[in-house]
N, C-alpha and C positions, 0 to 999 in steps of 0.2 A: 488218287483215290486211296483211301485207307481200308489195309487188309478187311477182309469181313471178320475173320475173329477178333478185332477189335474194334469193330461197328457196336453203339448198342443200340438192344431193342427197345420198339416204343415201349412195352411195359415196363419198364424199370427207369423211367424219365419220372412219373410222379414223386415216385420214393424221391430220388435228386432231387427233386424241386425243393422238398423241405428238408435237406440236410442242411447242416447248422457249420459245414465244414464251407466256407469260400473268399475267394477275391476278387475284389472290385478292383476296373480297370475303367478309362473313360471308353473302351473299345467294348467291352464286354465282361461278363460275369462268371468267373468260374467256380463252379458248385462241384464237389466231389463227396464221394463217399466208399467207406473204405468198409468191403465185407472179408468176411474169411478166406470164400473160394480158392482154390488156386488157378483161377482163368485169368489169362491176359486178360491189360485191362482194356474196360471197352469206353468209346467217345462216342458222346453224341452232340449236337448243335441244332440250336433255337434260333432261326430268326423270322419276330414275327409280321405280321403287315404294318404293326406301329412304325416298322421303320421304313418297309415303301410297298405301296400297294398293286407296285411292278412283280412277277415273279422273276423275271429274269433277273434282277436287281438282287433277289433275296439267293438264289441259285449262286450268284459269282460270290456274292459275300461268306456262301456256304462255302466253296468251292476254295477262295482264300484262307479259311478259315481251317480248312483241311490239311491245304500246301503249308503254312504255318505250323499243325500242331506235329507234323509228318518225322522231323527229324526229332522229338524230345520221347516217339514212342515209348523206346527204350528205357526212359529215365521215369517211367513209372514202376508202381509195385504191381506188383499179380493180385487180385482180387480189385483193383481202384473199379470206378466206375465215376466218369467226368462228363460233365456237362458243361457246353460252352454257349452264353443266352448270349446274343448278339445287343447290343446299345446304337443308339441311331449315328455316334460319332464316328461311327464303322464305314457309313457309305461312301464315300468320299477320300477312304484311305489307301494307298498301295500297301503289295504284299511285303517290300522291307520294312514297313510301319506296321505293319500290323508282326510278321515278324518281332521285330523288337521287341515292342510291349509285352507279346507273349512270352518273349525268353525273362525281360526280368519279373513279370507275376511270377514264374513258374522258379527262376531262382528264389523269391523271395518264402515261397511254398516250403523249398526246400529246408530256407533257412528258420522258416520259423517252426517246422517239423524237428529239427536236429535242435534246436534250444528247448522244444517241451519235454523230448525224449530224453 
């Protein structure tokens, strides 16, 4: 589970939705957006019934999806706010797969932040 000060709330998912900040992944979509505040940043996650009309199915992929983003908390800034939409190639993945993907999206976040700056 991730800390509650780094949960975010639903209202501030639509804002994310049309940030213009993200990366495509065949796993899933990471959309960010970066405000002023000085709060931890906060994660949310989308997965909708497009991808199974089970809930228990949508619940474990949340739940991977959690244990995945859990050790990079740290490697965000203070104000982010991160949204993470689930893609249907997600069902069917274990958590070192899913793992992975997420570590080199979020290296290459990195990298492409430190070459605009």
């Amino acid at each position: 589970m991730i800390p509650k000060i780094n949960r975010l709330p639903g209202y501030k998912i639509p804002k994310l939705i049309t940030s213009p900040i993200f990366l495509n992944s065949n796993f899933f979509v990471i959309k960010i957006l970066e405000t002023k505040s000085l709060e931890p940043p906060q994660i949310g996650f989308i997965v909708s019934t497009k991808i199974s009309k089970k809930a228990v199915i949508r619940n474990k992929i949340k739940r991977l999806l959690r244990e995945a983003i859990k050790p990079h908390l740290k490697t965000f800034k203070k104000g982010q706010n991160i949204l993470i939409i689930a893609r249907y190639p997600i069902v069917d993945k274990t958590l070192n797969q899913i793992k992975e993907n997420l570590k080199l999206r979020l290296r290459r976040l990195r990298t492409l932040r430190s070459s605009s700056s």
